[in-house]
C-alpha positions as CSV (number, residue, x, y, z in Angstrom):
1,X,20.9,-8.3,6.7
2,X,20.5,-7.3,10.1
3,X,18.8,-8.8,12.7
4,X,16.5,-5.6,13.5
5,X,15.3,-6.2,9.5
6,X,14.6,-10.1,10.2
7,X,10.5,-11.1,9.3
8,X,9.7,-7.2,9.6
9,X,6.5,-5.9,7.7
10,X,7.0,-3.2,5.6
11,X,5.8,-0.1,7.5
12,X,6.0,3.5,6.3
13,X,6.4,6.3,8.9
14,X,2.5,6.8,9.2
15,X,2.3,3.0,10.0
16,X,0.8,2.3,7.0
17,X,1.4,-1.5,6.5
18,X,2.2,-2.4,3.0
19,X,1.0,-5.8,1.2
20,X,0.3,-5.0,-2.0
21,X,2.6,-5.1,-4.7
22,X,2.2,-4.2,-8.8
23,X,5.1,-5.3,-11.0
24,X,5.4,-3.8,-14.5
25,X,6.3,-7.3,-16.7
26,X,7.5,-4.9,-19.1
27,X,7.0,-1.4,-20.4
28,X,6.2,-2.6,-24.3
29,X,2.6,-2.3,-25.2
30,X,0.6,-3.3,-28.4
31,X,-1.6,-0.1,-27.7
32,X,-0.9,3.5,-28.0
33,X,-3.4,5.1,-26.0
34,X,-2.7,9.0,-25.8
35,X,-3.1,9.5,-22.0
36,X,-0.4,6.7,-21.8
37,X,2.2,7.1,-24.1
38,X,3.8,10.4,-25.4
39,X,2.4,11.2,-29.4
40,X,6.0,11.7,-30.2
41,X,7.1,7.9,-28.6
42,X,8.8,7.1,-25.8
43,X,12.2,5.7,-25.0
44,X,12.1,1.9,-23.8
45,X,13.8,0.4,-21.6
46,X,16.9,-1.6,-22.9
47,X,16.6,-5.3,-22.8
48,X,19.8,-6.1,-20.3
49,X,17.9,-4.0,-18.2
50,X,14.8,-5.8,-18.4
51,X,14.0,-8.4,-15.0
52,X,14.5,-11.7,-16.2
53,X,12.0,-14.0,-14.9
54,X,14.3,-15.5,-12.6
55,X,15.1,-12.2,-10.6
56,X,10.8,-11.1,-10.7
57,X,10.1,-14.4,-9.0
58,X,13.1,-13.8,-6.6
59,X,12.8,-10.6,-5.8
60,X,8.7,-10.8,-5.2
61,X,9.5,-13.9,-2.9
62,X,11.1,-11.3,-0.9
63,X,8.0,-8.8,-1.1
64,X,6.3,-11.7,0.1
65,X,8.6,-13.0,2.8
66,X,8.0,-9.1,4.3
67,X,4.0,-9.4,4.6
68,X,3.0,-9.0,1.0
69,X,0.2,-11.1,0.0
70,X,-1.3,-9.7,-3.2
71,X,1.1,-9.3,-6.7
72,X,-0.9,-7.3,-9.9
73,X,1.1,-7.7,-13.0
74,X,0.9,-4.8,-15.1
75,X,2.9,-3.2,-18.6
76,X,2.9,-1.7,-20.3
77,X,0.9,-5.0,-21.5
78,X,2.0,-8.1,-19.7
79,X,0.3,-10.9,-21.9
80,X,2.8,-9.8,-24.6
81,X,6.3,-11.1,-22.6
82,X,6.9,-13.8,-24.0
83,X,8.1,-16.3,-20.9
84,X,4.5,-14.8,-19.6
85,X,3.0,-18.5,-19.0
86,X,5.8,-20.0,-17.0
87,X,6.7,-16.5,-15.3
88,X,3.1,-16.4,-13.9
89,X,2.8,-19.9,-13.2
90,X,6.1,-19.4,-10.6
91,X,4.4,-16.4,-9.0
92,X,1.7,-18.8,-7.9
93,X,3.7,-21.0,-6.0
94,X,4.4,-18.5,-4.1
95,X,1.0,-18.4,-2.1
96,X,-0.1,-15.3,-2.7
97,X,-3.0,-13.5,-4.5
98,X,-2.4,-12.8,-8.3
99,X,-4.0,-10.4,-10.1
100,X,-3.9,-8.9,-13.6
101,X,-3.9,-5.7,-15.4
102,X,-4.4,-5.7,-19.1
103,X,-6.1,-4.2,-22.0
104,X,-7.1,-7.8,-22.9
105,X,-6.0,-8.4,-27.0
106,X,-3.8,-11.5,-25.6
107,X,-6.7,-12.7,-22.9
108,X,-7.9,-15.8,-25.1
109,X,-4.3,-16.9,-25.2
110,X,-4.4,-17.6,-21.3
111,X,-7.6,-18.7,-20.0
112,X,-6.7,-21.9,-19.2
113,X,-4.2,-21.5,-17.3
114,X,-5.7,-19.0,-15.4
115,X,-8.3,-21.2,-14.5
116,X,-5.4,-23.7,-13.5
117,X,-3.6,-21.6,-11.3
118,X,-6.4,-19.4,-9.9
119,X,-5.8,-16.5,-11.3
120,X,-9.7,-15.5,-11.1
121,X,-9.2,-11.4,-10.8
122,X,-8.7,-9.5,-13.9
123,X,-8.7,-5.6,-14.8
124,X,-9.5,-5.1,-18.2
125,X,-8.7,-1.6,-19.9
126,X,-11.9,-0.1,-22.2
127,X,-12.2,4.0,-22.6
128,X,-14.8,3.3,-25.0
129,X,-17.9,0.8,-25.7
130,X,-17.5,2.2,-29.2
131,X,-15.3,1.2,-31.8
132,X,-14.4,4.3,-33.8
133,X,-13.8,6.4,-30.4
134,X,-11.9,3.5,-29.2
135,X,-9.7,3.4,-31.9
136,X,-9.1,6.9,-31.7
137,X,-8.0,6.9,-28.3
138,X,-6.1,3.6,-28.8
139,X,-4.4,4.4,-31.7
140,X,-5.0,0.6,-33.2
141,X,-7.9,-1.1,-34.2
142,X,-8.5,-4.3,-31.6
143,X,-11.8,-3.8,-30.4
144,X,-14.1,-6.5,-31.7
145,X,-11.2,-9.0,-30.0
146,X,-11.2,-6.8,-26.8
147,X,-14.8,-7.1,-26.4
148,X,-14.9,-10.9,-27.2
149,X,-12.7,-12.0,-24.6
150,X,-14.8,-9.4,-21.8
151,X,-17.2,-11.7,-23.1
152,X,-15.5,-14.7,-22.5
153,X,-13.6,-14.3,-19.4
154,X,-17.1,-12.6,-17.8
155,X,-18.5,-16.0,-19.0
156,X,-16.0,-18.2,-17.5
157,X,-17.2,-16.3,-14.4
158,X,-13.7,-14.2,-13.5
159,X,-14.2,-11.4,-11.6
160,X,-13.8,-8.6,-14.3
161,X,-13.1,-5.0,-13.8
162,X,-13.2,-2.5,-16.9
163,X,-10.8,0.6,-16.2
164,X,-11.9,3.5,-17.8
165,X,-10.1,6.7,-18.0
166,X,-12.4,9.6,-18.0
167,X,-11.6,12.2,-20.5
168,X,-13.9,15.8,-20.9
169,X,-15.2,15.5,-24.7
170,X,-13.6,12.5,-25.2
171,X,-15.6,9.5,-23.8
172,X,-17.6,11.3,-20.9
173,X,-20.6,11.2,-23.1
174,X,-20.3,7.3,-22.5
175,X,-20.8,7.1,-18.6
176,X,-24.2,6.2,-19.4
177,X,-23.6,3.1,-21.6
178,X,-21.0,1.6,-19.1
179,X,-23.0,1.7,-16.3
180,X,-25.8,0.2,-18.8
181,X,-23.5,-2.5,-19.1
182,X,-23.8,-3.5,-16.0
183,X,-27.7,-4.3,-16.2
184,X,-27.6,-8.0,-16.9
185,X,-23.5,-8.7,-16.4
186,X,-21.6,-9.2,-13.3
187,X,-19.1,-7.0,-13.8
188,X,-17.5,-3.8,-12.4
189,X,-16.4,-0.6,-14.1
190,X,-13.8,1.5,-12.8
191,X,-14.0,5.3,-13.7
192,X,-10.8,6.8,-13.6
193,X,-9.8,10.4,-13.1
194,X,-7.5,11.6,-15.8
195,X,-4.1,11.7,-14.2
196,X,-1.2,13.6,-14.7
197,X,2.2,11.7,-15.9
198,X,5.1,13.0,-18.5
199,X,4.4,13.6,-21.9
200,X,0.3,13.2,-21.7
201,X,-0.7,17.1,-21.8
202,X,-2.8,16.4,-18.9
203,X,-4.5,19.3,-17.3
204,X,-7.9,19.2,-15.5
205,X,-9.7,20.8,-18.1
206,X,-10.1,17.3,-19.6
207,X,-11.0,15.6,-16.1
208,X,-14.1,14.3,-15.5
209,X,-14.4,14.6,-11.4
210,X,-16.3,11.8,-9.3
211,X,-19.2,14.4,-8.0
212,X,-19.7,14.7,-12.3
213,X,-20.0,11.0,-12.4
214,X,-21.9,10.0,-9.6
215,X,-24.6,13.0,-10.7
216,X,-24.4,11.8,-14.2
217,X,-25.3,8.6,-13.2
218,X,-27.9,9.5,-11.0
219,X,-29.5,11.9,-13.7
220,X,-29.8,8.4,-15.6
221,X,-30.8,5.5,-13.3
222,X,-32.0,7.4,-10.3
223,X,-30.6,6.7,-6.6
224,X,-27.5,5.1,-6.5
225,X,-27.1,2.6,-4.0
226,X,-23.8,2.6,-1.7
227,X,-21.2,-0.7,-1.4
228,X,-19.4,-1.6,1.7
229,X,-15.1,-0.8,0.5
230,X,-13.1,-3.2,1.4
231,X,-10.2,-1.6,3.2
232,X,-7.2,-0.1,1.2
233,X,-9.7,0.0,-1.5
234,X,-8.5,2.9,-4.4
235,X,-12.7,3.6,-5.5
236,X,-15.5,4.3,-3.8
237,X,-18.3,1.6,-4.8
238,X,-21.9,1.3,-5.8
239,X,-24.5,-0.1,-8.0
240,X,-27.6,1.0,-9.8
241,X,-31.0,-1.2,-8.1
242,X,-31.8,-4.1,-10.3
243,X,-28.3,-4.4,-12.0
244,X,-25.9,-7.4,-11.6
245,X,-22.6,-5.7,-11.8
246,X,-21.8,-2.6,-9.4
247,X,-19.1,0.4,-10.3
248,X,-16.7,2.6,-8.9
249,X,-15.2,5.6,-8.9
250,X,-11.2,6.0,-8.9
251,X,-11.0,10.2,-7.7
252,X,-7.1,10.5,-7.6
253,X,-7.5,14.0,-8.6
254,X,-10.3,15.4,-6.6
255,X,-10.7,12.9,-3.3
256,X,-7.7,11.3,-2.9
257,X,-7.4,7.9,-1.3
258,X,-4.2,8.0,0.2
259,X,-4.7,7.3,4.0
260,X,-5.0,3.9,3.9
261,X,-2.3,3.1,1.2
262,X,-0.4,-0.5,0.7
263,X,0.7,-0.3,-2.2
264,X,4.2,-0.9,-3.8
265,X,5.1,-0.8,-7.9
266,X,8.1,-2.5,-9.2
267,X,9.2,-1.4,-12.6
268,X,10.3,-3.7,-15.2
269,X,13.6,-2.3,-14.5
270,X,13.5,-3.7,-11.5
271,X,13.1,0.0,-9.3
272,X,10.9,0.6,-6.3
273,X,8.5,3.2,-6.6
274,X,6.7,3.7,-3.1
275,X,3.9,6.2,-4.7
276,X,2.4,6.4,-7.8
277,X,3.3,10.2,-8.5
278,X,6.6,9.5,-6.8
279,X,9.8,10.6,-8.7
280,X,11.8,9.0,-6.7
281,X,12.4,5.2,-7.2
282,X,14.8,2.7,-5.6
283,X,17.1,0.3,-7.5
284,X,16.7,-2.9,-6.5
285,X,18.0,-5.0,-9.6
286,X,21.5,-3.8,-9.2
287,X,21.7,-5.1,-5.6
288,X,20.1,-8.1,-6.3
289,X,22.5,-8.6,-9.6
290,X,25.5,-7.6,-7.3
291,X,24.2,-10.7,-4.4
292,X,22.9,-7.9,-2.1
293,X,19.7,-8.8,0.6
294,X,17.6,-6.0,-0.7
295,X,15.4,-6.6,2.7
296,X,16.7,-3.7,4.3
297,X,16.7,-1.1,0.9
298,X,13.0,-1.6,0.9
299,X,12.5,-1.1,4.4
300,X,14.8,2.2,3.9
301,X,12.9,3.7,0.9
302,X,9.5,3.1,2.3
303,X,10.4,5.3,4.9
304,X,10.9,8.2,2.7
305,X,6.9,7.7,1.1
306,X,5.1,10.9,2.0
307,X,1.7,10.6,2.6
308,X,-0.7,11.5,-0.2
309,X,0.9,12.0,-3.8
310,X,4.2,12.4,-3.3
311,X,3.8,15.4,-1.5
312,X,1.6,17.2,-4.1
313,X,-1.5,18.4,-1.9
314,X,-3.8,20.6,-3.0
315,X,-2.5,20.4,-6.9
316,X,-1.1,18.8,-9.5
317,X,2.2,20.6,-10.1
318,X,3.7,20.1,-13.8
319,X,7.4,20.7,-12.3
320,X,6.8,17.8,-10.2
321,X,4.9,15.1,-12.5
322,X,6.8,16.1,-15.5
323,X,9.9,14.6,-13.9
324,X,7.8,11.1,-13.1
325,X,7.6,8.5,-16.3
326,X,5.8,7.9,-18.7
327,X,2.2,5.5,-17.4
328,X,3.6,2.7,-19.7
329,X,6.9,2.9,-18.0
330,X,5.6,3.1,-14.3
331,X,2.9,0.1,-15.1
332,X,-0.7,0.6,-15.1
């Protein structure tokens, strides 16, 4: 490695500072949700070609060497790798903040240890609060456990997060009851914008915009009240008066977010993906396999992030997003 690449942040070329990094565990998942996956199936990724947990703890020592100080593990759905427990419990010696992304069948398996490593921040995927329209969109039938362990983990007083993924005539008619969830529970739900990614038939017909949700809600509940955002923050924030929990609004689509960005993803084939809607990704496994520094690769492919969605401005253009991967491949 060079000297110029010694202790160096990673820095794009609009001096965005980057310290945030999601790793996709793997790209196996135990749902099917149709916004996700591809109806006709997708192609996995091949075991050999899988990180071992070895080279994830190695290479996000590096991230974290380079100014990163916040790993989300994401699928696919990461409680289901099975070296999960002793793969998360070496990302926490490395003194950073862990976070998780899942759509929380497994959750009851891990509490303890979260609790004994501090893993307090958890983001919990739920498109529906009710069972038959969940297990449409899902494509299995886990509902009565998914809710139980929101239950338990809100409880055991984590900071939950519900993601839900808006969808015109699917779930919209539920914006509503999630925000009624929030009455008595701290908690936070996440809408999401329905996004674009290969194989999901996406077009913005089906998309539910954040102006729609923020006068739904106000239709509802009355005046909304405004949260402070903490900086690099994806949603904009708020809470109904009188309720414990707050939500948020994820507009990818129509108010994109994209100034402030610090994020980096990590497949779970070990490749660098500097944007979210980026087709181009940067092997790191091979190096690291081959005894490379991959220090200076990162700091080279971060220089080729363009500044809001991979260069797609003013639309969402199928040429472009059709050649990204699947969501389960890229990690939620």
């Amino acid at each position: 490695m060079t000297a110029n690449y010694m202790n160096k942040r990673i820095i794009d070329s609009f001096g965005r500072q980057h310290s945030y990094l999601r790793i996709s565990l793997t790209d196996r998942c135990n749902l099917r949700c149709f916004y996700c996956m591809p109806e006709d199936g997708v192609k996995l990724i091949d075991k050999p070609n899988i990180m071992t947990m070895e080279e994830i703890v190695a290479i996000s020592k590096t991230f974290a060497d380079l100014g990163v100080d916040t790993i989300r593990l994401t699928g696919g759905e990461p409680l289901i790798r099975k070296d999960f427990e002793e793969l998360v419990r070496e990302l926490a010696r490395l003194g950073v903040s862990l976070k998780l992304t899942t759509n929380g069948i497994l959750l009851d398996r891990f509490f303890d240890l979260f609790r004994e490593i501090g893993l307090n921040n958890v983001n919990i995927s739920l498109d529906s609060l009710d069972k038959a329209r969940s297990v449409f969109i899902n494509k299995r039938d886990y509902f009565d456990r998914i809710i139980a362990n929101i239950h338990k983990a809100i409880d055991l007083k984590m900071n939950v997060k519900l993601n839900i993924v808006l969808i015109k005539g699917v779930n919209d008619s539920e914006i509503p009851d999630f925000i009624d969830f929030t009455r008595n529970k701290n908690i936070t739900v996440k809408f999401i914008e329905f996004m674009p990614f290969k194989g999901n038939h996406w077009d913005w017909g089906k998309g539910v915009s954040r102006d729609n949700v923020i006068s739904t809600v106000e239709s509802h509940f009355g005046t909304i009240i405004p949260l402070p955002n903490p900086k690099h923050s994806t949603s904009l924030n708020y809470k109904v008066y009188g309720h414990a929990g707050s939500f948020g609004i994820i507009s990818t689509i129509t108010h994109p977010f994209c100034s402030e960005c610090n994020r980096i993803r990590l497949t779970a084939d070990g490749k660098m993906k500097y944007c979210l809607f980026a087709n181009a990704e940067t092997d790191l496994l091979t190096p690291y396999r081959n005894g490379r520094s991959i220090d200076e690769i990162i700091h080279e492919a971060i220089q080729l992030k363009k500044f809001s969605r991979d260069g797609m401005v003013d639309k969402m253009e199928p040429e472009h997003y059709e050649q990204n991967r699947t969501m389960n491949s890229i990690g939620g």
